[in-house]
N, CA and C atoms of all chains as a GROMACS GRO file, in nm:
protein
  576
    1UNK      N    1   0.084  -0.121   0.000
    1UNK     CA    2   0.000   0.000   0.000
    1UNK      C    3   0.087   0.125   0.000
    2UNK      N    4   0.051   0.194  -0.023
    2UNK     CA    5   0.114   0.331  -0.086
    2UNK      C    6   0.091   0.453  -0.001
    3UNK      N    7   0.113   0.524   0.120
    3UNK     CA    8   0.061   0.552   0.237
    3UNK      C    9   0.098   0.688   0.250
    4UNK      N   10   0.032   0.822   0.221
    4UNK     CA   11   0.148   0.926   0.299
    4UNK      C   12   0.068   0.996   0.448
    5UNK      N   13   0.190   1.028   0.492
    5UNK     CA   14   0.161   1.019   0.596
    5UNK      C   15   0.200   1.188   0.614
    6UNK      N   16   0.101   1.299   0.697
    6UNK     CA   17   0.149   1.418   0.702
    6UNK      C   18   0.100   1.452   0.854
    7UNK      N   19   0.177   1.567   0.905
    7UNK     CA   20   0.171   1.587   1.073
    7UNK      C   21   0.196   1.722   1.063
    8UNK      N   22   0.149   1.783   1.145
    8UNK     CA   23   0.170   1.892   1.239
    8UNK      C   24   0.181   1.891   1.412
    9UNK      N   25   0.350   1.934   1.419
    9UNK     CA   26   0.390   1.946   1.545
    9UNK      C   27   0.423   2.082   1.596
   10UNK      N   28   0.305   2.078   1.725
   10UNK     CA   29   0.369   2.218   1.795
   10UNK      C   30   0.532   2.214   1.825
   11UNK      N   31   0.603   2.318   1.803
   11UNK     CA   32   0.714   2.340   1.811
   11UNK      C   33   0.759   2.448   1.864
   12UNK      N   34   0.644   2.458   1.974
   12UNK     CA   35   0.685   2.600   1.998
   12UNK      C   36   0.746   2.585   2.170
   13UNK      N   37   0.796   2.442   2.220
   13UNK     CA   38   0.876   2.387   2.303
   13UNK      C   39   0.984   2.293   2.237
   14UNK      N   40   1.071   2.292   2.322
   14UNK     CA   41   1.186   2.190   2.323
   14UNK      C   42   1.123   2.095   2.283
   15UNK      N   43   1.062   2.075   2.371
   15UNK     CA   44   0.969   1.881   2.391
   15UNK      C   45   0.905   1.865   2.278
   16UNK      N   46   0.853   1.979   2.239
   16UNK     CA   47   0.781   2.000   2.071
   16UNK      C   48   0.870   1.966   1.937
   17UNK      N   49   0.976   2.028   1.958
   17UNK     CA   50   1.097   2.000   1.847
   17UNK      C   51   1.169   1.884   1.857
   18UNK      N   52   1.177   1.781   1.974
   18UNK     CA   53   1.188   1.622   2.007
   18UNK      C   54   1.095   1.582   1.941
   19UNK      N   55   0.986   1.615   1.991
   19UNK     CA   56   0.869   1.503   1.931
   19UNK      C   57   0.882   1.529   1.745
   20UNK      N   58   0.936   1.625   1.711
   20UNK     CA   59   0.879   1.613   1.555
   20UNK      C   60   1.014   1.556   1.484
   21UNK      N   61   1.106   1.558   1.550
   21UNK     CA   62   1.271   1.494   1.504
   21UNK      C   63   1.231   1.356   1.500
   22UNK      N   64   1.137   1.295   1.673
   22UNK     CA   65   1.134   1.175   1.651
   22UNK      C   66   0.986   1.141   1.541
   23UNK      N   67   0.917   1.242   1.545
   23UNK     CA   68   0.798   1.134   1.433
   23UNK      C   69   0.876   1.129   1.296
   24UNK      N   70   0.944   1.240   1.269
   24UNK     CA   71   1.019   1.224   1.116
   24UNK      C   72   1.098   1.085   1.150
   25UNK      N   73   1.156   1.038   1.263
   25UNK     CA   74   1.272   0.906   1.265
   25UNK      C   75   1.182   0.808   1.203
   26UNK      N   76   1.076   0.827   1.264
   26UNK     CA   77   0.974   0.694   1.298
   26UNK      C   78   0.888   0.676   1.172
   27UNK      N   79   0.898   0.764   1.048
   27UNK     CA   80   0.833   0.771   0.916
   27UNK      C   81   0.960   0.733   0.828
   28UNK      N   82   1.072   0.762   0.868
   28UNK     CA   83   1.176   0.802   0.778
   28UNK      C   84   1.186   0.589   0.806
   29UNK      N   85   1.196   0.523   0.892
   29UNK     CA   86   1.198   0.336   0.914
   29UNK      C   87   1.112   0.289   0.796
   30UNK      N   88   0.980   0.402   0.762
   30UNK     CA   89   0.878   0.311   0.649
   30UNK      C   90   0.861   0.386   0.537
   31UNK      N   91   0.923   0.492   0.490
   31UNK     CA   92   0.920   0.591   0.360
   31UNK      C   93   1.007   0.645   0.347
   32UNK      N   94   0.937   0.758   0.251
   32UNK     CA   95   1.059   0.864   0.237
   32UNK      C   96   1.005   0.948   0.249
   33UNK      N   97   1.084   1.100   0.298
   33UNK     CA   98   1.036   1.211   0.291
   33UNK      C   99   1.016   1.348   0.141
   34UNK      N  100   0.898   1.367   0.156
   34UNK     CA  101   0.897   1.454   0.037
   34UNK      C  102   0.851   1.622   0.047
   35UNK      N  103   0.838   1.617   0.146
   35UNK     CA  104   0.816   1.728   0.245
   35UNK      C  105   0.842   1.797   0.345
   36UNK      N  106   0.865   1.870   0.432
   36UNK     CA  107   0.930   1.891   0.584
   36UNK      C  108   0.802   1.822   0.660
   37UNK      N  109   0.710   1.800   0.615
   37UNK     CA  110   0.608   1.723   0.741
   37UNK      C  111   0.469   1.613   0.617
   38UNK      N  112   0.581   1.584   0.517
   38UNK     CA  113   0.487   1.472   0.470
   38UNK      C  114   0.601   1.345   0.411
   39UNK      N  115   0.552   1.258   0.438
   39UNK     CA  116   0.652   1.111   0.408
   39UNK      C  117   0.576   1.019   0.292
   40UNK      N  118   0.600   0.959   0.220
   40UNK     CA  119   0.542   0.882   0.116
   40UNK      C  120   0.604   0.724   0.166
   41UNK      N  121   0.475   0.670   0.163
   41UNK     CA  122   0.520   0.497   0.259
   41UNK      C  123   0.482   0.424   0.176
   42UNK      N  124   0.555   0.276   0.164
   42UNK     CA  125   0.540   0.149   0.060
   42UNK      C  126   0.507   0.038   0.168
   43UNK      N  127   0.435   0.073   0.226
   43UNK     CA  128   0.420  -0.056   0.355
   43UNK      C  129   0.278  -0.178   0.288
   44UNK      N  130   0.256  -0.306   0.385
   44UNK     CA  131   0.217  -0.396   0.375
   44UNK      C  132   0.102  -0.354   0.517
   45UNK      N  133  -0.006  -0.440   0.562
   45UNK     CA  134  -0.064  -0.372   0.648
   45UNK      C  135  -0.034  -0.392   0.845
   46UNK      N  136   0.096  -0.479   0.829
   46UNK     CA  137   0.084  -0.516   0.939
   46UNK      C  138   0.227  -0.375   0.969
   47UNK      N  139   0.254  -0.317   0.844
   47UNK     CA  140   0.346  -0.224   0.875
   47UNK      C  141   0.305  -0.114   0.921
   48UNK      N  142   0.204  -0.083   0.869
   48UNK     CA  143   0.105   0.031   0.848
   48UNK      C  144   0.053   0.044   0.994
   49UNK      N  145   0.023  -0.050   1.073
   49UNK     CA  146   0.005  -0.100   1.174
   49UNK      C  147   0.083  -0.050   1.274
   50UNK      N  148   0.204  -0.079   1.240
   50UNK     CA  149   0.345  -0.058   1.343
   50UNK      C  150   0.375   0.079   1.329
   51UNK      N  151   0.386   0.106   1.252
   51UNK     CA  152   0.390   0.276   1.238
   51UNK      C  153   0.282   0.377   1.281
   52UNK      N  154   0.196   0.307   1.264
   52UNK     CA  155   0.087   0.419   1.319
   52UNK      C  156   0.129   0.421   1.520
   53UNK      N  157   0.142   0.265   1.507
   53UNK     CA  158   0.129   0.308   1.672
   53UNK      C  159   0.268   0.310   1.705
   54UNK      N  160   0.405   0.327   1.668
   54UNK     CA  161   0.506   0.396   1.707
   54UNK      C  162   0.488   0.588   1.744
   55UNK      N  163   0.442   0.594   1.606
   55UNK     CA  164   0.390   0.715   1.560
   55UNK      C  165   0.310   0.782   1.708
   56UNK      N  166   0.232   0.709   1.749
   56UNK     CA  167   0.116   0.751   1.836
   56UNK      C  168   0.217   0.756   1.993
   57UNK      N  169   0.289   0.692   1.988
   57UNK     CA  170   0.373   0.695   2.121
   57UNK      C  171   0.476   0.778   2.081
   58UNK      N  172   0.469   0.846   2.029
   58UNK     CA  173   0.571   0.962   2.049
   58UNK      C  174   0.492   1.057   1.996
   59UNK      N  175   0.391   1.116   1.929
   59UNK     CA  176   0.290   1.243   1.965
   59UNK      C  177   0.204   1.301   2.061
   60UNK      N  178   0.207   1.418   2.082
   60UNK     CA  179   0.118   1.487   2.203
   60UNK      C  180   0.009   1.490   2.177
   61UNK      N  181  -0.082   1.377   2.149
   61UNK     CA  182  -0.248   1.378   2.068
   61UNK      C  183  -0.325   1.490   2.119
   62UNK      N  184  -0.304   1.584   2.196
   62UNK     CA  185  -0.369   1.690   2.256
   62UNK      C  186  -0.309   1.843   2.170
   63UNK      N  187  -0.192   1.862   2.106
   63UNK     CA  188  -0.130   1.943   1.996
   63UNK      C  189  -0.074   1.933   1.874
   64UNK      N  190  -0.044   1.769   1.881
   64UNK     CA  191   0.008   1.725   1.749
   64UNK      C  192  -0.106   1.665   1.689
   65UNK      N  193  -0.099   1.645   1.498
   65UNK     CA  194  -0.178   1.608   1.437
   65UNK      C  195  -0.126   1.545   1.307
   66UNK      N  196  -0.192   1.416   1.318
   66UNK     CA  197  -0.112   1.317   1.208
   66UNK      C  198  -0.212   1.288   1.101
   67UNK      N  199  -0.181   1.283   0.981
   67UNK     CA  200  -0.319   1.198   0.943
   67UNK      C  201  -0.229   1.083   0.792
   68UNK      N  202  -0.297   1.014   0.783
   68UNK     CA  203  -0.262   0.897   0.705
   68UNK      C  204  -0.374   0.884   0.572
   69UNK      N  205  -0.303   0.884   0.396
   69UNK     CA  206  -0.398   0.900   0.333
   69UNK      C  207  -0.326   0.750   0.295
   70UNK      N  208  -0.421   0.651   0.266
   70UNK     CA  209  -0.418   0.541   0.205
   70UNK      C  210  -0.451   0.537   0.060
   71UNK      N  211  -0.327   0.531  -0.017
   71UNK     CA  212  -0.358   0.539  -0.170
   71UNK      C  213  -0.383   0.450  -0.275
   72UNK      N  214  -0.399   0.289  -0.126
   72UNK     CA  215  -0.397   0.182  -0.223
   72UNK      C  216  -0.255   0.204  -0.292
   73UNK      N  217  -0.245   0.018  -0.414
   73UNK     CA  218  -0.124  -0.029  -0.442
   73UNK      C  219  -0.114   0.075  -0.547
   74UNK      N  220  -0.181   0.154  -0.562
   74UNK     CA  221  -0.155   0.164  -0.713
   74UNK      C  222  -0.117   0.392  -0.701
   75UNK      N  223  -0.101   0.406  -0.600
   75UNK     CA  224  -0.138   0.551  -0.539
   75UNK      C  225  -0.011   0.616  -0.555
   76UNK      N  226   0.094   0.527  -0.587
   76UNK     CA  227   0.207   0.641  -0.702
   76UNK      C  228   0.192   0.685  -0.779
   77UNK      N  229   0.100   0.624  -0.864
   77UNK     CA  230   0.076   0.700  -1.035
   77UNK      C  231  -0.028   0.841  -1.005
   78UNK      N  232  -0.120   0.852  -0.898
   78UNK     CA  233  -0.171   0.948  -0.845
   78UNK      C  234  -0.132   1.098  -0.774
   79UNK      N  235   0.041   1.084  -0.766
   79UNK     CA  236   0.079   1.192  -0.716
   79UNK      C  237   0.146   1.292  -0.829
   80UNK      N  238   0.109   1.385  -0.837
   80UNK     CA  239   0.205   1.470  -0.865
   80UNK      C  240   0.240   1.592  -0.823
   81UNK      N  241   0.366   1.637  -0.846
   81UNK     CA  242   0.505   1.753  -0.772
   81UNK      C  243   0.495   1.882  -0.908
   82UNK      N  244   0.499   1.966  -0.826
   82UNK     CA  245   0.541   2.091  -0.865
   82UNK      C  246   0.676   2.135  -0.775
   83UNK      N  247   0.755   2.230  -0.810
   83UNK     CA  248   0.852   2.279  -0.793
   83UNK      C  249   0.973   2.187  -0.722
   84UNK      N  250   0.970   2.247  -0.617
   84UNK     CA  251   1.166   2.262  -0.569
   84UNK      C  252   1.169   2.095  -0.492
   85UNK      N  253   1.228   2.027  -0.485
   85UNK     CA  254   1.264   1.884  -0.446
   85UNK      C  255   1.360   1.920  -0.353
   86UNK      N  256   1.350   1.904  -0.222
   86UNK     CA  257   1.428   1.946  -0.122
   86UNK      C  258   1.486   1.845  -0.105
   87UNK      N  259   1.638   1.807  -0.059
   87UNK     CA  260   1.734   1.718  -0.006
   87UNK      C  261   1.718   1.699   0.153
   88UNK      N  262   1.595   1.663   0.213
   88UNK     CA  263   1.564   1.676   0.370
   88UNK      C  264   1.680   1.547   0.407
   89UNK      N  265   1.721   1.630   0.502
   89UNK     CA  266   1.789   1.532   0.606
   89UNK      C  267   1.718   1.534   0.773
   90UNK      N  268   1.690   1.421   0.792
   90UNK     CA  269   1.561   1.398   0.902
   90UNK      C  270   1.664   1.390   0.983
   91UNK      N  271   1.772   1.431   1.036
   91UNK     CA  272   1.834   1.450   1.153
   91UNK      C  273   1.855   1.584   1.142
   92UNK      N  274   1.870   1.683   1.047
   92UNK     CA  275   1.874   1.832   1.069
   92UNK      C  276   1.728   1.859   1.132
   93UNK      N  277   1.798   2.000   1.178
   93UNK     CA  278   1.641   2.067   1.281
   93UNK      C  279   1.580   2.115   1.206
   94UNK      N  280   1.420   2.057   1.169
   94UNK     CA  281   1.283   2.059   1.091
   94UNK      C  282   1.230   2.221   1.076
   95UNK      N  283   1.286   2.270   1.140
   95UNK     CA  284   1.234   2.431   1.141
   95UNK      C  285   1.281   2.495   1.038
   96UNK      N  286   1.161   2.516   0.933
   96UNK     CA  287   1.158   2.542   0.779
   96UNK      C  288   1.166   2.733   0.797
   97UNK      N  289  -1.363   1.450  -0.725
   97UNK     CA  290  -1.243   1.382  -0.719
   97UNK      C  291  -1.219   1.474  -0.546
   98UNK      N  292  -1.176   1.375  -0.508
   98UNK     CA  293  -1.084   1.418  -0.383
   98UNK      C  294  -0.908   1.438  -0.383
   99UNK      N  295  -0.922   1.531  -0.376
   99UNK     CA  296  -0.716   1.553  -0.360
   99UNK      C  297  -0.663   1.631  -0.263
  100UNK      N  298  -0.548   1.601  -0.193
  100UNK     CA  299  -0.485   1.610  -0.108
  100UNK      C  300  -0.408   1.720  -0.157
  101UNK      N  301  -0.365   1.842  -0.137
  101UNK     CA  302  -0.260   1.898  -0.160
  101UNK      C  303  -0.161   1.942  -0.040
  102UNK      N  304  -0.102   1.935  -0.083
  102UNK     CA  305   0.025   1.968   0.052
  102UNK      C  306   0.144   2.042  -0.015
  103UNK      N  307   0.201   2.138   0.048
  103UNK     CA  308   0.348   2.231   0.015
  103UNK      C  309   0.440   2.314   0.139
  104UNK      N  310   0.543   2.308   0.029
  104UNK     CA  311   0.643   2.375   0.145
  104UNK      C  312   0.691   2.492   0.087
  105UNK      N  313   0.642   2.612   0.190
  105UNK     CA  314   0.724   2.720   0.104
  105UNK      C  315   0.783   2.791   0.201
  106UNK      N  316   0.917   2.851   0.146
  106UNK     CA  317   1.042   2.842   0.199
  106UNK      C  318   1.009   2.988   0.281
  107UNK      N  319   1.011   3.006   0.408
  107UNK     CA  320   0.941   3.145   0.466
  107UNK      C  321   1.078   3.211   0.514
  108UNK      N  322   1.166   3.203   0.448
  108UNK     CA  323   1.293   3.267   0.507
  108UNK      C  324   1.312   3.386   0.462
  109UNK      N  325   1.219   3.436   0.357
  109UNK     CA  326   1.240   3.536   0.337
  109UNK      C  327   1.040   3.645   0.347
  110UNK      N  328   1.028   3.800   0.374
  110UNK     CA  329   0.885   3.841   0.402
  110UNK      C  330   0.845   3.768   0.274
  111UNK      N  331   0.864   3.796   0.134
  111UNK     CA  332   0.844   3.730   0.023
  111UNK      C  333   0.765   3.591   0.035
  112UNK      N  334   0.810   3.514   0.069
  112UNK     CA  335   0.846   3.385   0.104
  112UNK      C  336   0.679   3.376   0.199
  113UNK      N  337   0.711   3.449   0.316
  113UNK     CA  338   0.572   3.417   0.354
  113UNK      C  339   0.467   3.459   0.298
  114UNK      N  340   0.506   3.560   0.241
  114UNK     CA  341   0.370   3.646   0.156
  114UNK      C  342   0.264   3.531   0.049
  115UNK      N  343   0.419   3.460  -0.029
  115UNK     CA  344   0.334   3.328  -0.084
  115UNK      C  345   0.279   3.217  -0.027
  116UNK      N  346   0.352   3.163   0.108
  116UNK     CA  347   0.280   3.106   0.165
  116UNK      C  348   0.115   3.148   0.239
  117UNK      N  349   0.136   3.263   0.247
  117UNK     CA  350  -0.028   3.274   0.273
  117UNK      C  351  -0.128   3.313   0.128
  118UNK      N  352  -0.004   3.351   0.011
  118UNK     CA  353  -0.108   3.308  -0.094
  118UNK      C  354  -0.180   3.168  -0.169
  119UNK      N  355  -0.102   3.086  -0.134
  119UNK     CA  356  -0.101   2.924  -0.194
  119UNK      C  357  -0.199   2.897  -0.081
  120UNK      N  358  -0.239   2.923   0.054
  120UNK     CA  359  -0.287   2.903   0.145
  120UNK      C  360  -0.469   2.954   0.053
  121UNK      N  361  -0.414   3.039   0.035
  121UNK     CA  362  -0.603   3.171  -0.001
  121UNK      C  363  -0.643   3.059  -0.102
  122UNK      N  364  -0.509   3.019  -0.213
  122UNK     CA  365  -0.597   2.994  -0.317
  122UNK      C  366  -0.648   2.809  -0.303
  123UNK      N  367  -0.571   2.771  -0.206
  123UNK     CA  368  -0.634   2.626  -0.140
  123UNK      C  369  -0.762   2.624  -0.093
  124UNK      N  370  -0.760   2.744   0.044
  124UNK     CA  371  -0.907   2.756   0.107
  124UNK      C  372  -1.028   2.750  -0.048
  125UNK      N  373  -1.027   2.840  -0.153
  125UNK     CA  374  -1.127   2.845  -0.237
  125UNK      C  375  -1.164   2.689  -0.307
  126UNK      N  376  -1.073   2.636  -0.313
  126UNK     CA  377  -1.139   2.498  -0.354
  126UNK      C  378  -1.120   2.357  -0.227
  127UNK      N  379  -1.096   2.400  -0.101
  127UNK     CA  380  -1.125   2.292  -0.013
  127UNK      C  381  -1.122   2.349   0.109
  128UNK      N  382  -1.046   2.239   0.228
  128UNK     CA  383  -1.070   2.240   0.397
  128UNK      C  384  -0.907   2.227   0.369
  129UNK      N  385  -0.864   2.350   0.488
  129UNK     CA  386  -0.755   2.313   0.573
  129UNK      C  387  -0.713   2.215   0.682
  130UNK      N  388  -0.694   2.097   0.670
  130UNK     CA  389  -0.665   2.054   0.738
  130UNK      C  390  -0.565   2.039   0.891
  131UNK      N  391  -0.398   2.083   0.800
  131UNK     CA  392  -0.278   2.069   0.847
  131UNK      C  393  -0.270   2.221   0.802
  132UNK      N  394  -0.130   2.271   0.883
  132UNK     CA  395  -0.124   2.378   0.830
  132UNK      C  396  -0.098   2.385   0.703
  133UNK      N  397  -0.010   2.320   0.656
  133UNK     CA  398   0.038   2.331   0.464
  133UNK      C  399  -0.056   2.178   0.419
  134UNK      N  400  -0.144   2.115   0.444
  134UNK     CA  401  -0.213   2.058   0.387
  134UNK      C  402  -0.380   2.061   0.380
  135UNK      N  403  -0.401   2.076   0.254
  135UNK     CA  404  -0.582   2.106   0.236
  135UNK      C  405  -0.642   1.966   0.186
  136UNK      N  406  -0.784   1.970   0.204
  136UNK     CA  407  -0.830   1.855   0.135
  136UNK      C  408  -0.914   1.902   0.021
  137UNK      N  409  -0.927   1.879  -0.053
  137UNK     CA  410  -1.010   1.959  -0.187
  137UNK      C  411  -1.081   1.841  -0.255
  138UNK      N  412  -1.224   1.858  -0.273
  138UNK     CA  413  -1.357   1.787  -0.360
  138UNK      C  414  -1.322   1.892  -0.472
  139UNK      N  415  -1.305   1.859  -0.585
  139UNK     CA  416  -1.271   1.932  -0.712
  139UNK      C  417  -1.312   1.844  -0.790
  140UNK      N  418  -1.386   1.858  -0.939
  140UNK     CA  419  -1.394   1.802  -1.056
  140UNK      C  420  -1.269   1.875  -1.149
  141UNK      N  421  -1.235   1.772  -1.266
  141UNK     CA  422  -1.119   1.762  -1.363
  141UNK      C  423  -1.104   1.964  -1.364
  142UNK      N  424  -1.182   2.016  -1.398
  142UNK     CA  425  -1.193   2.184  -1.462
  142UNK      C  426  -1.152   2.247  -1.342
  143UNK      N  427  -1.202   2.232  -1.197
  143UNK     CA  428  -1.125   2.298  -1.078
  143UNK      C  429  -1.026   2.263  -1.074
  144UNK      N  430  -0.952   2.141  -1.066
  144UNK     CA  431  -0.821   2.103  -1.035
  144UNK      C  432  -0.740   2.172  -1.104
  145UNK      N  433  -0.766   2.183  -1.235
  145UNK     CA  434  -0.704   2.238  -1.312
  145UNK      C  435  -0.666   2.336  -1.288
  146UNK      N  436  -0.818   2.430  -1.283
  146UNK     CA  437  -0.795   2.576  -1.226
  146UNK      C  438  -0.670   2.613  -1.114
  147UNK      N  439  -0.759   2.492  -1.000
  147UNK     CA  440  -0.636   2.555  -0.820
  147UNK      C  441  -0.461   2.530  -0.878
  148UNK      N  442  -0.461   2.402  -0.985
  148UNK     CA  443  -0.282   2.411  -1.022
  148UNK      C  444  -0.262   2.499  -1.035
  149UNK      N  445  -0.307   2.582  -1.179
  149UNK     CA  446  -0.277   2.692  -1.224
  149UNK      C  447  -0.269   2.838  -1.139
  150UNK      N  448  -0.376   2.857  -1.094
  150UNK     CA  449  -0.355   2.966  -0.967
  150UNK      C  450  -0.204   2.943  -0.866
  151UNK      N  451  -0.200   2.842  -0.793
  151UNK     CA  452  -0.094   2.808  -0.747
  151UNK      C  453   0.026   2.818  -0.786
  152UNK      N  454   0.012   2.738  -0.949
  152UNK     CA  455   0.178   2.752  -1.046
  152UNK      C  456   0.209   2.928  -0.992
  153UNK      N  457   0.114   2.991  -1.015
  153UNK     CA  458   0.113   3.149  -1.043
  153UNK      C  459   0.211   3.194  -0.928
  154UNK      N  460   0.157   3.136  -0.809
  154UNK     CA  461   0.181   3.216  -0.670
  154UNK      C  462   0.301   3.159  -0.620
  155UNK      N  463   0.391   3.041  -0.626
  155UNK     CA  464   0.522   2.937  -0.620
  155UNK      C  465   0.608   3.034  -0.688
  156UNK      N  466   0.745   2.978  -0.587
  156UNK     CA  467   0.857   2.987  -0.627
  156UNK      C  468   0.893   2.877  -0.688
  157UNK      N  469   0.888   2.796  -0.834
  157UNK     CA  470   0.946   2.677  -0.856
  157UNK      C  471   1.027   2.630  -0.795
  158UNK      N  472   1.124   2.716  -0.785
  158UNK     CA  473   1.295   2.707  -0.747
  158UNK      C  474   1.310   2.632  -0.581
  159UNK      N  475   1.199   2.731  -0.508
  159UNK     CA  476   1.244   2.693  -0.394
  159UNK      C  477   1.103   2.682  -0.244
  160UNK      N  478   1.020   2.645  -0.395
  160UNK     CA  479   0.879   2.587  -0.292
  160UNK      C  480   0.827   2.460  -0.355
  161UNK      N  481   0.750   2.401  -0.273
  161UNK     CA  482   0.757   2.233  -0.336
  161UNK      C  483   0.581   2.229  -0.325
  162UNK      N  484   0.479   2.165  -0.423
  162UNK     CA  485   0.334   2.147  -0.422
  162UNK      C  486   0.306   2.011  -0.455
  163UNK      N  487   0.255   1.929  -0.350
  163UNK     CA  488   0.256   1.784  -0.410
  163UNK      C  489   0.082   1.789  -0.399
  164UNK      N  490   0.025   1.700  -0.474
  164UNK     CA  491  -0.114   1.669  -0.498
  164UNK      C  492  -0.123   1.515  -0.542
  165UNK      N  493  -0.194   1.458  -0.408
  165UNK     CA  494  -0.276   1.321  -0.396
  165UNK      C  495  -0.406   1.330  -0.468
  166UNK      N  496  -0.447   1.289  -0.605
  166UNK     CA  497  -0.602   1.256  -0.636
  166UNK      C  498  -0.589   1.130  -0.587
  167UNK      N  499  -0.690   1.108  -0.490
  167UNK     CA  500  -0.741   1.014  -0.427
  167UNK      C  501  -0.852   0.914  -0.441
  168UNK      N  502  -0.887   1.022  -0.574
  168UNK     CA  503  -1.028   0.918  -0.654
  168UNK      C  504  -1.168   0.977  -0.584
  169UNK      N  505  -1.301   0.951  -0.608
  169UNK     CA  506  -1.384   1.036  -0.555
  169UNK      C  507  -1.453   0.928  -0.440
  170UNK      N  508  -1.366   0.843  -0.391
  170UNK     CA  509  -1.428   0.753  -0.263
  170UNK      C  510  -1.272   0.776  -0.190
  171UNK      N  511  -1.205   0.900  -0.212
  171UNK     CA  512  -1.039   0.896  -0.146
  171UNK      C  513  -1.083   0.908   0.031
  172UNK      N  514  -1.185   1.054   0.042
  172UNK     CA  515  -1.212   1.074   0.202
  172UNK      C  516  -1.248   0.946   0.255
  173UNK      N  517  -1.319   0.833   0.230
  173UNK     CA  518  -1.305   0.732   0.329
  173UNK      C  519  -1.150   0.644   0.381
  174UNK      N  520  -1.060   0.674   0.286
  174UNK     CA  521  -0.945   0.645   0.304
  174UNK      C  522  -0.833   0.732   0.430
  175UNK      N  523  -0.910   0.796   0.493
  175UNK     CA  524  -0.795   0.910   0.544
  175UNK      C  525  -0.877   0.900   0.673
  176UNK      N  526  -0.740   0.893   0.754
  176UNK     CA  527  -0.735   0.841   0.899
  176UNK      C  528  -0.665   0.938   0.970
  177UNK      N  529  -0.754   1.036   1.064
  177UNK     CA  530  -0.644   1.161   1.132
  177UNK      C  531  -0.640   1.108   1.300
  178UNK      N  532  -0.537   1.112   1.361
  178UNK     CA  533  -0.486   1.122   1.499
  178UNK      C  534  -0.435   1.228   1.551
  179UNK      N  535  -0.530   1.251   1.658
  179UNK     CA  536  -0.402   1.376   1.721
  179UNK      C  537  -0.540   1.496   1.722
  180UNK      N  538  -0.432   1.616   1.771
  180UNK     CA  539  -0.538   1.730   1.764
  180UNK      C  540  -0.616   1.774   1.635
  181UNK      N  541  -0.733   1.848   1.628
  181UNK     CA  542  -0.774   1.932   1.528
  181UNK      C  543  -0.740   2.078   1.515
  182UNK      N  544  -0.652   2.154   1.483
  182UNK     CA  545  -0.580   2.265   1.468
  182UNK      C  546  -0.745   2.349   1.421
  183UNK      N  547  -0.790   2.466   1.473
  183UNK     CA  548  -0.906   2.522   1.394
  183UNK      C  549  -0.790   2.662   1.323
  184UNK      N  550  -0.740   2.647   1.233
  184UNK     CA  551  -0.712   2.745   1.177
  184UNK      C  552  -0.757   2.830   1.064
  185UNK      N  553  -0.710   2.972   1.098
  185UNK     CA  554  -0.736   3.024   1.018
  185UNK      C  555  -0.638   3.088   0.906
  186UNK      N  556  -0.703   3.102   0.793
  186UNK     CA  557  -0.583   3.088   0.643
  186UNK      C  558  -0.513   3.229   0.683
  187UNK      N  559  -0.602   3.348   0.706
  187UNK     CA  560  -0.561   3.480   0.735
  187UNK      C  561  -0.434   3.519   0.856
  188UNK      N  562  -0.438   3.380   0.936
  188UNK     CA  563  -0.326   3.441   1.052
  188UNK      C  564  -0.203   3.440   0.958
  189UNK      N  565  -0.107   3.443   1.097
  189UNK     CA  566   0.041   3.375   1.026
  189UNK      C  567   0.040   3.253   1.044
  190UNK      N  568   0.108   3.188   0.901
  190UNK     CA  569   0.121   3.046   0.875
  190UNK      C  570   0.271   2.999   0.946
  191UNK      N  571   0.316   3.076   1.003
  191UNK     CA  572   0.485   3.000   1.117
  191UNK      C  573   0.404   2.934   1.216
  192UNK      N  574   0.447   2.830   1.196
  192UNK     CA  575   0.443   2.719   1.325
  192UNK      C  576   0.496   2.689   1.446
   0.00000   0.00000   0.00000
């Protein structure tokens, strides 16, 4: 399945800028990044599975917000990019 | 059709944000804000068209990125959100 996955993390604490270093770690194990806060995933469903609830143990469900679009197998041929292709490195600090 | 759009635009410069809250205006007119840089948009073939084009307008190619999920017109049952609901509005500032 073909999965992207996009979040918004308050960052307007320390603990805020942890949590979004680690949800990028924890997306970056099942995709790739194509965005500063969206990941494109090739998972199976028991992966999809594992990630969501890694995912969920390291967000503040009370400020952070995740959501998961399921594109089915076939949900690559469905995307397309305009402009600039950023070189994200998910260990640099996310603050765009 | 349901589509996902999502972007990153580079706010390092006033410029910079100025377009990000334009790509923002011209999202709100054909959908729901979801995330901060992601909308959900119900569009037929002739809108989609349209919101690219408005958008192409308002992008920096160079150094802002616009990705778009068509999701097919049964995509919203596919999309799974966790976490908070952000009520934002397009008019504030878009820094996170």
């Amino acid at each position: 399945m073909f999965v992207v996955v996009t979040y918004d993390v308050n960052t307007e604490s320390p603990e805020g800028r942890r949590r979004l270093r680690r949800v990028a770690r924890v997306c970056k194990n099942y995709g790739t990044r194509v965005q500063n806060s969206v990941f494109e995933c090739v998972v199976d469903s028991v992966q999809l599975l594992q990630m969501k609830a890694e995912i969920l143990s390291v967000i503040d469900v009370v400020t952070d917000s995740v959501r998961y679009y399921n594109m089915g197998n076939e949900g690559r041929r469905r995307v397309e990019h305009v402009g600039a292709k950023p070189a994200l490195n998910v260990d640099e600090p996310l603050i765009f």
